[in-house]
Structures are given as C-alpha cells and as structure tokens.
KOLTORSE-956947 format. One record per atom (N, C-alpha, C): residue in three letters; x, y, z. Coordinates in steps of 0.001 Angstrom, whole numbers, padded with zeros to 6 digits, always signed. Layout:
% residues N
ALAXYZ
...
This chain:
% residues 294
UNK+035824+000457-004776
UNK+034363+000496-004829
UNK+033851+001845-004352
UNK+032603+001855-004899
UNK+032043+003225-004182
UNK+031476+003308-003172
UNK+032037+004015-001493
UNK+031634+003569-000488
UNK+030035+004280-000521
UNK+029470+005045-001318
UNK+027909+005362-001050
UNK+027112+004309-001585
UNK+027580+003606-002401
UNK+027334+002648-002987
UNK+027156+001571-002074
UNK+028303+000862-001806
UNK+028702-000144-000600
UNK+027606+000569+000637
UNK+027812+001235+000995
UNK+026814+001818+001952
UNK+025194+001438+001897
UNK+024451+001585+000756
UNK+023222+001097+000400
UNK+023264+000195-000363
UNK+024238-000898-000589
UNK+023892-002516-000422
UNK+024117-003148+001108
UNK+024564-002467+001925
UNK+024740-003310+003527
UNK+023511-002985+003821
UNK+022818-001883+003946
UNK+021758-001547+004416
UNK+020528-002321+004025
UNK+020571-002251+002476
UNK+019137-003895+002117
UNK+019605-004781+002076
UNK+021102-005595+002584
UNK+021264-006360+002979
UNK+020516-006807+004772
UNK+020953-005655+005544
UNK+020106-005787+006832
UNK+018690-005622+006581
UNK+017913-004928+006267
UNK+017324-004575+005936
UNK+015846-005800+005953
UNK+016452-006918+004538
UNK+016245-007841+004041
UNK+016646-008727+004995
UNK+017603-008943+005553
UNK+018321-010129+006652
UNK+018825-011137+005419
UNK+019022-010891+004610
UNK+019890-011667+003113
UNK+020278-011172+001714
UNK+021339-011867+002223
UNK+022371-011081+000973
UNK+021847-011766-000874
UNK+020926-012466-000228
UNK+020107-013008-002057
UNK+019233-012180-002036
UNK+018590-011695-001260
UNK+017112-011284-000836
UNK+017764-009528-001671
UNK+018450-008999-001091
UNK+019301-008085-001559
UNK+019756-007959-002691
UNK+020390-008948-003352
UNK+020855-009031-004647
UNK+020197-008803-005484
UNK+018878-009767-005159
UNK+017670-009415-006353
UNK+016969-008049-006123
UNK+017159-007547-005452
UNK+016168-006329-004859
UNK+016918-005372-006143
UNK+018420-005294-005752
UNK+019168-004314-006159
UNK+019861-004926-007926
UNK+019405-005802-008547
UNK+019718-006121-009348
UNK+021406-006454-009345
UNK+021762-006980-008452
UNK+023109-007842-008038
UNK+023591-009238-008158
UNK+024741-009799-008139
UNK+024915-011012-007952
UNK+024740-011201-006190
UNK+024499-012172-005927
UNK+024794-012317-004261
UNK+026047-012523-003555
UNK+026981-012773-004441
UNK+028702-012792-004348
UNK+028853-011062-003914
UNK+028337-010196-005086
UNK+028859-008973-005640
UNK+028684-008176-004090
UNK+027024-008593-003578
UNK+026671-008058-002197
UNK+027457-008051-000943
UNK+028266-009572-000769
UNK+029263-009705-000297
UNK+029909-009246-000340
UNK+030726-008736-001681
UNK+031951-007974-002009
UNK+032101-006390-001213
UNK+030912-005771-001293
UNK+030353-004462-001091
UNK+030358-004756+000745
UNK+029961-005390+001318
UNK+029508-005526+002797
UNK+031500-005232+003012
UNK+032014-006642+002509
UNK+033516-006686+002960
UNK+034378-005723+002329
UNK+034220-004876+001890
UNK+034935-003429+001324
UNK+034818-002830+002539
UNK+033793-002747+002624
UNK+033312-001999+004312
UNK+033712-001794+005571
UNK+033971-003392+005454
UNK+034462-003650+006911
UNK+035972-003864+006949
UNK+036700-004199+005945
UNK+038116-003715+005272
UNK+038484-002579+005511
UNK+037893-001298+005066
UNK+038018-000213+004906
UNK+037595+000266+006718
UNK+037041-000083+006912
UNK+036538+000491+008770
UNK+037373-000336+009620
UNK+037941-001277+008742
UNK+038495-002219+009933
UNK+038028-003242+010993
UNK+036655-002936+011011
UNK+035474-003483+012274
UNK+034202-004518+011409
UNK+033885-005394+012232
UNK+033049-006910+011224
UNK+031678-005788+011875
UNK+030875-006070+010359
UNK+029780-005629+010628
UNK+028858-006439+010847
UNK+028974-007444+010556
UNK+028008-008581+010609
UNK+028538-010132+011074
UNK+027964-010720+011902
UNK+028040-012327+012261
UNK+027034-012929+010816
UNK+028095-013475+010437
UNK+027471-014848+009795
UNK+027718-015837+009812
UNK+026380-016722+009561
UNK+026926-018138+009563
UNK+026141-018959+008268
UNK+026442-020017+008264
UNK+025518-020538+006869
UNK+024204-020448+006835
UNK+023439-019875+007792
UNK+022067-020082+008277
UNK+021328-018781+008276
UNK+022035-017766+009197
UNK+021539-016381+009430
UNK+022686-015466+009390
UNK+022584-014196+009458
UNK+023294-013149+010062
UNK+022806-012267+010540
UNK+023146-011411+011508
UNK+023469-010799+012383
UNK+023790-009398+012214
UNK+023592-008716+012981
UNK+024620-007304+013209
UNK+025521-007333+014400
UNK+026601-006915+014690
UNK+027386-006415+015600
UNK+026998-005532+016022
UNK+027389-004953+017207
UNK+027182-003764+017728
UNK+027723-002726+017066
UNK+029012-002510+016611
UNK+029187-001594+015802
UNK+028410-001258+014516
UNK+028054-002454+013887
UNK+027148-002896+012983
UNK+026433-001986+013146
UNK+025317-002432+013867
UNK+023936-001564+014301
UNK+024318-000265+013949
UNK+025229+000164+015157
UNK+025303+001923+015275
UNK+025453+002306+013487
UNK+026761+001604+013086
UNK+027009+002137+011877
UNK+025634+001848+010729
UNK+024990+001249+010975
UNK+023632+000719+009960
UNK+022808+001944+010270
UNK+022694+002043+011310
UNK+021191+003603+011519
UNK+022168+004522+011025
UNK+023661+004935+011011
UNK+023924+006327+010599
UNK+023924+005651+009283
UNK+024515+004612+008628
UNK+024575+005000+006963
UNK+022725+005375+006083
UNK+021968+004790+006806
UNK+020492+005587+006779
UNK+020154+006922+006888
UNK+020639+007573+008061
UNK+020973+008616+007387
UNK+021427+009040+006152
UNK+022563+008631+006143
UNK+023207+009166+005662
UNK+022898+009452+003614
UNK+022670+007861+003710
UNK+021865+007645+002203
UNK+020443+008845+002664
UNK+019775+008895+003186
UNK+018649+009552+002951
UNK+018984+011016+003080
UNK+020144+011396+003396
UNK+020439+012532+002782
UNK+021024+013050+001511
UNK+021404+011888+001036
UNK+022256+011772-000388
UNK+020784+011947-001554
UNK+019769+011378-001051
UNK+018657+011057-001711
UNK+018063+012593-001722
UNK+017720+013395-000438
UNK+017222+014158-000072
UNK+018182+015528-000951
UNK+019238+015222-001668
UNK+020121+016133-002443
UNK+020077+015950-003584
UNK+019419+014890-003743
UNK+019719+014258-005474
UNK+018028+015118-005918
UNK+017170+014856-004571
UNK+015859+015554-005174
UNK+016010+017064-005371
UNK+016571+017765-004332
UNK+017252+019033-004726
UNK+017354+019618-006236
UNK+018544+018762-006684
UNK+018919+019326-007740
UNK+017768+018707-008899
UNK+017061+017647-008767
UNK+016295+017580-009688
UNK+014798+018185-009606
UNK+014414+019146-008560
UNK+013052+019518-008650
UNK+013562+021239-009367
UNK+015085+021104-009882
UNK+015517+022302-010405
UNK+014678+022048-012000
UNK+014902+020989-012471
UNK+013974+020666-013716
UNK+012742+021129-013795
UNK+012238+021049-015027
UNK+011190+021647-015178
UNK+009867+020032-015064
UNK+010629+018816-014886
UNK+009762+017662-015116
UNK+010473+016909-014198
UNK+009292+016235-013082
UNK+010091+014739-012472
UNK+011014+013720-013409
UNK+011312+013364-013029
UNK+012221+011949-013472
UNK+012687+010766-012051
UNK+013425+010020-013076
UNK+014040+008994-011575
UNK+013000+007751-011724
UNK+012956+006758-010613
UNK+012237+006022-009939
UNK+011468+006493-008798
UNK+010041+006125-009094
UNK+009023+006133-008576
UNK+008673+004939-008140
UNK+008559+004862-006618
UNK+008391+003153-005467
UNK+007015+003511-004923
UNK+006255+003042-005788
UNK+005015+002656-004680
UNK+004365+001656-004352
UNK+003687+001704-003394
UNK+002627+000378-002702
UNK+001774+000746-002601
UNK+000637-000145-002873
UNK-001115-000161-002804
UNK-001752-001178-002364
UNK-002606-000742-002166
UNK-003754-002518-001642
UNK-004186-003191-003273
UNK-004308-004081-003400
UNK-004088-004683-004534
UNK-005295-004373-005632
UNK-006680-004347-005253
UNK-007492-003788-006005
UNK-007930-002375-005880
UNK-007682-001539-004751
UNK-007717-000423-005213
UNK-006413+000306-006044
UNK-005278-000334-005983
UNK-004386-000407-006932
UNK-004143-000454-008129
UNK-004589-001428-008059
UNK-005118-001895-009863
UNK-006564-001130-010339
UNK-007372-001080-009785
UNK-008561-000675-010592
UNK-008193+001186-010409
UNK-007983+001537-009761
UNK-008000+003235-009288
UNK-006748+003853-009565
UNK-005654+003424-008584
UNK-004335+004224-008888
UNK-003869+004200-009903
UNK-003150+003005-009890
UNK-002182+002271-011224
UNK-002869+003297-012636
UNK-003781+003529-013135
UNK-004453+004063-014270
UNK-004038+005754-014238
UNK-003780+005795-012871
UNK-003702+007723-012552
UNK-001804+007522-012950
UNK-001167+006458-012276
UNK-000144+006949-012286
UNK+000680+006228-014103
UNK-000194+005364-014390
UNK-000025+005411-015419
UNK+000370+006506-016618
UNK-000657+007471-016430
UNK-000804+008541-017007
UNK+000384+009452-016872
UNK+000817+009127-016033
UNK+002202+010600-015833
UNK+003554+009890-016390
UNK+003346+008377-016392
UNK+004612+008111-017135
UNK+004780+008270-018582
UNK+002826+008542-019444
UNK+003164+008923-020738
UNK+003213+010215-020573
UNK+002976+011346-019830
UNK+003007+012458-020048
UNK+004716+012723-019701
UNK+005460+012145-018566
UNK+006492+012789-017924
UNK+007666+011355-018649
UNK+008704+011611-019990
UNK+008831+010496-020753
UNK+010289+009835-019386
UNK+010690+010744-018572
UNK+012436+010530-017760
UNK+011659+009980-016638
UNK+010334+009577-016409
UNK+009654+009218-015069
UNK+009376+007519-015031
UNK+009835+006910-013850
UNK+009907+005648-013753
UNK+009155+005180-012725
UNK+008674+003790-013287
UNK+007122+003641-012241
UNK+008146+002128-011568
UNK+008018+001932-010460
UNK+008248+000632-009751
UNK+007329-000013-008219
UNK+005813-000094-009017
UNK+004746-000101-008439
UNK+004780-001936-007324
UNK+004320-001918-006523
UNK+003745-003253-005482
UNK+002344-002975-005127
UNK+002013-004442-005080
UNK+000456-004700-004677
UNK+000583-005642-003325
UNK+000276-005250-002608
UNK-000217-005657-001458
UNK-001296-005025-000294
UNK-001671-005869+000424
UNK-002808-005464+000981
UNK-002049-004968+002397
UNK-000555-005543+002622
UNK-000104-005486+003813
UNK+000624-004308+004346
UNK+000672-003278+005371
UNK+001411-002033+005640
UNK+002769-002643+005604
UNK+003371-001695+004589
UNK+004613-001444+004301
UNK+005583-000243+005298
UNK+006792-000560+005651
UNK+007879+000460+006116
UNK+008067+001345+004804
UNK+007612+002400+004829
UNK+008184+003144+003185
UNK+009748+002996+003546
UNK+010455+003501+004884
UNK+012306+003342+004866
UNK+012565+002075+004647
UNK+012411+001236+005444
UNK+012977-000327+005372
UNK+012792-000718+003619
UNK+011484-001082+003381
UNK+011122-000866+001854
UNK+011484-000010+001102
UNK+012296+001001+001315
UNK+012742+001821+000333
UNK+011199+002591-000895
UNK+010302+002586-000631
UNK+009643+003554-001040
UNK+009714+004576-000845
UNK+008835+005691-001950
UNK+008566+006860-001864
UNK+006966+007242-001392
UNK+006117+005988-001915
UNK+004962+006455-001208
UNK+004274+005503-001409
UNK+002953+005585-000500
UNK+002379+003916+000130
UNK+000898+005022+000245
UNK+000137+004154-000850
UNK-001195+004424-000710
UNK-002043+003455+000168
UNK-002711+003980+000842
UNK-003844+003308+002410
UNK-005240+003723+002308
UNK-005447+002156+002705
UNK-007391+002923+002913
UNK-007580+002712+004502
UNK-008632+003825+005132
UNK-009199+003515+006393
UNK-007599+004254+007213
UNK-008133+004668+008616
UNK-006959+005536+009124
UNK-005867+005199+008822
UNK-005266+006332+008848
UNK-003737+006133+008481
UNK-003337+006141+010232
UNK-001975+005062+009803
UNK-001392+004971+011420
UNK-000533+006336+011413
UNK-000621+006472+013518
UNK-000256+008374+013301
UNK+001621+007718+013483
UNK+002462+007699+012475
UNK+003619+007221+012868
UNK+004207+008549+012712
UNK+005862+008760+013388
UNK+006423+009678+013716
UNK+007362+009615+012098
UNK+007383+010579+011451
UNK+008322+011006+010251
UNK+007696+010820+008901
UNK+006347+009869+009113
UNK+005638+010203+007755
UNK+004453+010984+007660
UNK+004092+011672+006183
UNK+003431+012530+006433
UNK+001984+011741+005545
UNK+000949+012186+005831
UNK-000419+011390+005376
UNK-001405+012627+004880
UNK-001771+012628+003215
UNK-002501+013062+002705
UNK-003725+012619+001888
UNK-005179+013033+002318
UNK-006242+011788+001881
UNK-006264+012524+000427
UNK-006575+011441-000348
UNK-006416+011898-001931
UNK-007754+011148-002432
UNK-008693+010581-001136
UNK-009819+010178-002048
UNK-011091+009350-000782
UNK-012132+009801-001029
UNK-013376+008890+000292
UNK-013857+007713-000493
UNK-013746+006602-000646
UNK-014859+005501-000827
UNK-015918+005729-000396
UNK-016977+005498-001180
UNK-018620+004917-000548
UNK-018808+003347-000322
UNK-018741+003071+000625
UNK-019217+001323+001412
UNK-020803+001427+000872
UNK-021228+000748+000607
UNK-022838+000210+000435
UNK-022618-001424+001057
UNK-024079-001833+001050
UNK-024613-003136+001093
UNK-025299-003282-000255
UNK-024630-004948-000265
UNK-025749-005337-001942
UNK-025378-006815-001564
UNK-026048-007222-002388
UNK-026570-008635-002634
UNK-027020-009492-003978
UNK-027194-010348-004293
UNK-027641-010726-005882
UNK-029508-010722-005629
UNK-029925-010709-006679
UNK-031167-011091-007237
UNK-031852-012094-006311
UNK-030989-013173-006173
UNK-031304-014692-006050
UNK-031730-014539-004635
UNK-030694-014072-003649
UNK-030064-014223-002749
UNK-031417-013140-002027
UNK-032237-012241-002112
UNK-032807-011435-002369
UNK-034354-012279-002043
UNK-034596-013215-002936
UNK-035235-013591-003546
UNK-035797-014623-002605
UNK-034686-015530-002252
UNK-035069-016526-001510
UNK-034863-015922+000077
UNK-034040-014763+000556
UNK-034007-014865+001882
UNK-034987-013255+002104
UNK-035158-012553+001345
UNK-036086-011504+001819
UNK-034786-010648+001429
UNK-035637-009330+001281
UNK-034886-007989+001197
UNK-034660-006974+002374
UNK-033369-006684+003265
UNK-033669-005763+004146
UNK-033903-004544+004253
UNK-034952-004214+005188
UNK-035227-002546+005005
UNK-034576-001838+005948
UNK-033952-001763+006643
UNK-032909-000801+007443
UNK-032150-001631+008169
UNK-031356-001133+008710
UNK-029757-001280+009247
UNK-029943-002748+010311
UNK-031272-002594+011140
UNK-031320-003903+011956
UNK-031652-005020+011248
UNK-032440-004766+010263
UNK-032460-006337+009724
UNK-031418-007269+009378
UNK-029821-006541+009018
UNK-028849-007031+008491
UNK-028834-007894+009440
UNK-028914-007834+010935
UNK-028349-009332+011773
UNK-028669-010533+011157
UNK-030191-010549+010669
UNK-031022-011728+010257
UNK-030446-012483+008953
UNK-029081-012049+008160
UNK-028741-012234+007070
UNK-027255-012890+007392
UNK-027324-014134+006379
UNK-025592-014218+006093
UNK-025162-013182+005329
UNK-023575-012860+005758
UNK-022662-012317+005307
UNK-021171-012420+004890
UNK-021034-011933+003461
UNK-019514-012502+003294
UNK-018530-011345+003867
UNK-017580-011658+004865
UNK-016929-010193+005466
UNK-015784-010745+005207
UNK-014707-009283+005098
UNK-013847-009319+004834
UNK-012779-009155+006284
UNK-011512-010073+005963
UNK-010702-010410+006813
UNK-009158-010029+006679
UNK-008308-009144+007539
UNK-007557-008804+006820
UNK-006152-009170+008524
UNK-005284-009422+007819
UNK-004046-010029+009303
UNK-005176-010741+010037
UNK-005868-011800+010026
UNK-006436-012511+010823
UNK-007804-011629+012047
UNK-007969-010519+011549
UNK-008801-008893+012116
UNK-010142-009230+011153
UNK-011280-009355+011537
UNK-012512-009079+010859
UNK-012769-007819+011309
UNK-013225-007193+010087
UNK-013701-005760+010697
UNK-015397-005491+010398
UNK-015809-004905+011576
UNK-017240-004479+011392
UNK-017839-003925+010474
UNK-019245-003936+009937
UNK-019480-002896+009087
UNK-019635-001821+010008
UNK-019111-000373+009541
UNK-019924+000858+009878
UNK-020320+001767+009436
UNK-021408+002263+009864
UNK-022255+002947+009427
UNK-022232+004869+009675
UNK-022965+005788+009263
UNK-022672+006976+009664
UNK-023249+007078+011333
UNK-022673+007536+012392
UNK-023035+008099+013501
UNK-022741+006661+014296
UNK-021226+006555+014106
UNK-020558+004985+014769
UNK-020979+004057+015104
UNK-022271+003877+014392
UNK-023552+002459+014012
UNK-021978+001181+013309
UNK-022038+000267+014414
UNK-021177-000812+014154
UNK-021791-001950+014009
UNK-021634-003060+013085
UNK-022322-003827+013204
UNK-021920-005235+012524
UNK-021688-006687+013188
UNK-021004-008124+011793
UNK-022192-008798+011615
UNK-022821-008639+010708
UNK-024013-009787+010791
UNK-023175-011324+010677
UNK-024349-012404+010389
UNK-024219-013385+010759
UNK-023070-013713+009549
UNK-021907-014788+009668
UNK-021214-014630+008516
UNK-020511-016085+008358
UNK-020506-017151+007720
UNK-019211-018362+007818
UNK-018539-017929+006647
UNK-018591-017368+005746
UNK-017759-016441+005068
UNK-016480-015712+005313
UNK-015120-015485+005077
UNK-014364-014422+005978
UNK-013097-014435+004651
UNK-013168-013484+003158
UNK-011999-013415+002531
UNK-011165-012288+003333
UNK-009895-012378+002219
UNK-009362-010977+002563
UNK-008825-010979+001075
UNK-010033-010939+000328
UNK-010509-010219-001236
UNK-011398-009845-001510
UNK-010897-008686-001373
UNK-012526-007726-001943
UNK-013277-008166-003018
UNK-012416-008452-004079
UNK-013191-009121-005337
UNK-013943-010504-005373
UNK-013334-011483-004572
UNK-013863-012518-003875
UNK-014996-012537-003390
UNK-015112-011510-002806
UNK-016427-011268-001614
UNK-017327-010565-003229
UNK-017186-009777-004114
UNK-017980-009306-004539
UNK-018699-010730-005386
UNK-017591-011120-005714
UNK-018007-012869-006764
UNK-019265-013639-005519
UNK-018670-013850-004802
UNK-019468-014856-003950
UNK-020873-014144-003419
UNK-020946-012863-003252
UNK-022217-012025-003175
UNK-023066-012373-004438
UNK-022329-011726-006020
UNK-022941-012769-007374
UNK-023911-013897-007037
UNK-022997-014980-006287
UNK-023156-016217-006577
UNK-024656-016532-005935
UNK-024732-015141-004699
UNK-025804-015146-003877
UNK-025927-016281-002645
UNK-024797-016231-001763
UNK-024209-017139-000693
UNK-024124-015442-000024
UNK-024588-014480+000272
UNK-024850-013722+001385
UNK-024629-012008+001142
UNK-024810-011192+001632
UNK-024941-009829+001123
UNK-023058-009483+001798
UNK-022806-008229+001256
UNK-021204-007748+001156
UNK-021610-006349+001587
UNK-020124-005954+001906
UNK-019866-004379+002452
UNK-018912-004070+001644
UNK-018691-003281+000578
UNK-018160-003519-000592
UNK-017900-001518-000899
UNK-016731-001210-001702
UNK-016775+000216-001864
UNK-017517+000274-003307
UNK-017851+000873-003291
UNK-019098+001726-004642
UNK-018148+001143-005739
UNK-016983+001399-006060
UNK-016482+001349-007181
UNK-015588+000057-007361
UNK-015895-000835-006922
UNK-015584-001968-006959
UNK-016970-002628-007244
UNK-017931-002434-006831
UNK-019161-003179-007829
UNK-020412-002444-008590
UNK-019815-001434-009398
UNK-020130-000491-009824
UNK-020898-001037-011497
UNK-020035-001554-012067
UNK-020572-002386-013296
UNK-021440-003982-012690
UNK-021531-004613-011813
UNK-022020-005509-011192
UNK-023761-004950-011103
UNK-023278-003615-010792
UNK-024931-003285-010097
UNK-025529-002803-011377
UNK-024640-002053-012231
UNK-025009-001893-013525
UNK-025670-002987-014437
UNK-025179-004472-014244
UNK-025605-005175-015355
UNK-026952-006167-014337
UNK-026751-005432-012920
UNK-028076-006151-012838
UNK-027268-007753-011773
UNK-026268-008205-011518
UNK-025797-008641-010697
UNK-026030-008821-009697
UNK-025696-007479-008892
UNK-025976-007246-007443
UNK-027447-006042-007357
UNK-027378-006081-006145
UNK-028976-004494-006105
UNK-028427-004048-004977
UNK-027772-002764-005108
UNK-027466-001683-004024
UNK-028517-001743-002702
UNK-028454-001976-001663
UNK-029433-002468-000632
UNK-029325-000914+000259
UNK-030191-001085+001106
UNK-030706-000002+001848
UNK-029902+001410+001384
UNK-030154+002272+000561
UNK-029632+003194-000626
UNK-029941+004610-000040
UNK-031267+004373+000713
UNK-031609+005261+001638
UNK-031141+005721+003070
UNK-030056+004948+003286
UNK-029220+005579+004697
UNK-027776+005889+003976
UNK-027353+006712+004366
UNK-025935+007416+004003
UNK-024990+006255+004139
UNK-024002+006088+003300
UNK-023058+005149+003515
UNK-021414+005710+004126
UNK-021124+004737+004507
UNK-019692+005505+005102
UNK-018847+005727+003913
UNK-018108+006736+004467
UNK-017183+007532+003415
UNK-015850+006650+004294
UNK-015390+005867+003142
UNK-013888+005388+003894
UNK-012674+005623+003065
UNK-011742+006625+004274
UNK-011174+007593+003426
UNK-009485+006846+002709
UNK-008967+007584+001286
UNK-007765+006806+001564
UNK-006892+007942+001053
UNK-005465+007436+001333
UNK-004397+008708+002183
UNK-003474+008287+001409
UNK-002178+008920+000677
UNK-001584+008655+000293
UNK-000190+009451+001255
UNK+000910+008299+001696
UNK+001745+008593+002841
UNK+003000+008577+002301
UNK+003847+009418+002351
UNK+005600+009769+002549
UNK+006058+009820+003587
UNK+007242+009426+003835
UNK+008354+010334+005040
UNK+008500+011435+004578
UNK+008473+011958+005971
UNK+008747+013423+006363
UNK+010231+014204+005560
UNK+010221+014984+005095
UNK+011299+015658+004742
UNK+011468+016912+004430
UNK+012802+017584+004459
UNK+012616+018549+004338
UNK+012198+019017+002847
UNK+012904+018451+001501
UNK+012187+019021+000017
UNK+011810+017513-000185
UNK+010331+017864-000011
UNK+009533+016969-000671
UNK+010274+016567-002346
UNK+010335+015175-002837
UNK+010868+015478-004270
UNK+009910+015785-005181
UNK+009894+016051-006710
UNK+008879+016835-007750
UNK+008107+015394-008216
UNK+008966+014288-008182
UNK+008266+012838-008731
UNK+007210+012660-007658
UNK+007339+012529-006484
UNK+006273+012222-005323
UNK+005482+013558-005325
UNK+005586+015001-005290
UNK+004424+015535-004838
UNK+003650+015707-006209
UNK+004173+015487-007830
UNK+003317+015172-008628
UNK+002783+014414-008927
UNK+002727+012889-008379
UNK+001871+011860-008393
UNK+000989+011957-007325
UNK+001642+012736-005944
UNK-000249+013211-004768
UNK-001009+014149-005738
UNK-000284+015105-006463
UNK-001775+015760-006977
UNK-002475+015522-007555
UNK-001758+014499-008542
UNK-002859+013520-009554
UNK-003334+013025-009049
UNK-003038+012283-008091
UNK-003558+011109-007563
UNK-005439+012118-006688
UNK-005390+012962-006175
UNK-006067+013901-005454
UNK-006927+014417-006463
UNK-006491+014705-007424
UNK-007765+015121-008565
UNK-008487+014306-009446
UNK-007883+013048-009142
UNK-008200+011674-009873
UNK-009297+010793-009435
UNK-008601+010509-008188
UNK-009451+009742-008150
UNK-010940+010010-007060
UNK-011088+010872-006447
UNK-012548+011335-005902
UNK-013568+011082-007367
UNK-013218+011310-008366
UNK-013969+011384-010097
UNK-014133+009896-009889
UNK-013433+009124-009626
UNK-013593+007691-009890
UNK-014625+007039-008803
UNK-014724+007770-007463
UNK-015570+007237-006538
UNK-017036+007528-006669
C-alpha cells in the first residue's frame, strides 16, 4: 500500500472518530479503511488505535504519530501546490464552506463562474451555518459573516460588507404603526435570529445595541424574511437577502434614514507558506464579486 496514502486515511479516520464516517468521506469501502489503518501499524509495529465494537480510541503513540502524519500530509499538499501554481491555470479540488444562504444566493454563483472559465478546476462546496475546522475538515477555505475568530494559523480576508436594515410588511405596518427612529423598535414584535442557541442583538452604527420585543427566534434568515411577509413582526435582515421582497412591495425598508450596519464577511485559509493558485483565485473573485452584489 501507499504509506502517504495509508497516512491520510488514519487521519479522517481520527479525525471523523469512524472508519464509515471516513470511508464515505474518502470514497472507500469501510473494510478498505481498516486495511490502510492496519498496514500502518504492521509496518510501525505499534497499535494505533483501541477499538472496540462501539468506539475507538487513540494510543499514545497513536496521538503523537496522528499530529506528525498532519504534518506531514500538509506538507505533501503544500508541494503538490508548488508545482501546480507553476501552471498557467488552477486545477485540483476546491473544499469550501459557507453559511447556507449567503452561500447559495452570493458565493456559489462567483465560484461557479471559475469552474466554467478554469475547465481542470473542481468545486466540492458545504452549506452550513456552523464554524468549521478548515484542518480537521480538510478544507481550503471557509467563508464567514460578522468577526472572524482571531485563531492561530489561519489567515482572514474580508471580501465583502452586508447592509442590515429593518423592514416589515405592509400589513404589519398597518395595524401596529410605523417606527420613526431607533427607540421606537422596543414597542414592536420581532422575528430575531438565533444561531448555537446565542440570540444576537440588533446593531446599529456608534455600538447602538438593541432586541426588541420578540417570541420569534429562527436560525433562518430566509424564514425570518417569510414570516416578516406574513407580517407577525419586523426583521434585521442583510439588504440582499430581501432585496426583490422590497422590490415587489412585500416588505418597506424601515427607518432608511439612519445608516445601517455594515456586517462584514471574510473569507479564511490556513496559514501557509505558498498560498495555492485554486484558493487565492477564488479570494479575488470572490472580493470583486461580491461588494457588486451588496
């Protein structure tokens, strides 16, 4: 077997904490994963792992040897980009993660575009709303809205500001009154958004914080924009997520006259020494793209 090989199936085997979980990741049998772990430990002589029918484990040798073959693959990786930013065009697999509707409505369309322009370039996109390990996850890059966490080895570039507004429907308007500046919002239900069990405040420019009244609490942006529609309470919503809403007359952009927060989003790698040509040509698109879209 090929021990670089064998090397990065033990690793999303730990990784994962299962050798199915693994299999499918890596397009494997879950036998085959096995096969690759016990080459390993054949060949080293030393059990890398406790198992039992239930869980497994690392050994102590395990461990040590699990953080160096991480290395070690991420230098194999860090060589393979080498010789391919010698090309005149990315290629390979491309791993990214996004929050699910700025994903879909914003990115996904930018990076779309480079797989018809760049024909050897491979997209292997995730939607989630939840922070991802780009190492553990094996990505190349993880798009974020709102601060980026300051972690040690990745690097964070903003590639775009949202505008937050307040809006509301017609109805909703209609029957509870319209507000004229920032204090009236207390007096209003609100649908807020909820994200790991965290409600977050609205805020405003000059660290004006504020939750109006709310029995409301998704953690879908699009949700919250529907149920604003429905006129069950006003939303804190980015510009371009109810952009055709306000257009057809839906919602009504509310207090329009105070500056709205700019909430910024960052597109993040690990640190390395050669950036590869597939990742730093999807930040520049991504950077000239989408500010046009906000």
């Amino acid at each position: 077997m090929d021990r670089l090989l064998s090397m990065a199936v033990f690793v999303k085997a730990v990784d994962l904490s299962s050798f199915a979980a693994a299999a499918d990741v890596l397009g494997l049998s879950a036998p085959m994963v096995g096969k690759h772990v016990r080459f390993l430990e054949e060949r080293l002589g030393v059990r890398l792992l406790n198992r039992t029918t239930r869980r497994q484990s690392l050994t102590d040798f395990g461990r040590a040897y699990y953080e160096r073959c991480r290395i070690i693959l991420a230098e194999a990786d860090a060589a393979d980009a080498l010789a391919a930013d010698q090309l005149t065009e990315p290629r390979g697999k491309l791993r990214v993660t996004m929050p699910v509707h700025f994903g879909r409505r914003c990115v996904t369309p930018v990076l779309l575009e480079l797989v018809q322009k760049y024909p050897d370039l491979e997209l292997d996109l995730s939607y989630s709303d939840r922070f991802s390990d780009l190492a553990e996850d094996g990505l190349d890059l993880a798009i974020r809205t709102g601060d980026p966490e300051d972690k040690a080895g990745v690097i964070a570039r903003r590639v775009a500001r949202q505008n937050m507004i307040v809006c509301a429907s017609p109805s909703y308007l209609a029957k509870h009154g319209t507000p004229k500046q920032l204090d009236d919002l207390s007096n209003h239900q609100a649908i807020v958004y909820r994200r790991s069990g965290i409600i977050r405040p609205w805020v405003f420019p000059g660290n004006k914080a504020l939750l109006p009244m709310n029995r409301l609490r998704f953690d879908d942006l699009d949700a919250i924009a529907e149920a604003a529609v429905g006129g069950i309470g006003l939303a804190w919503l980015p510009s371009w997520l109810v952009r055709e809403r306000l257009q057809q007359g839906l919602l009504v952009h509310l207090l329009s006259d105070e500056p709205g927060l700019l909430y910024d989003c960052y597109a993040m790698w690990l640190q390395t020494a050669h950036l590869p040509l597939k990742v730093r040509i999807a930040v520049d698109a991504l950077a000239i793209a989408l500010p046009k879209m906000m």
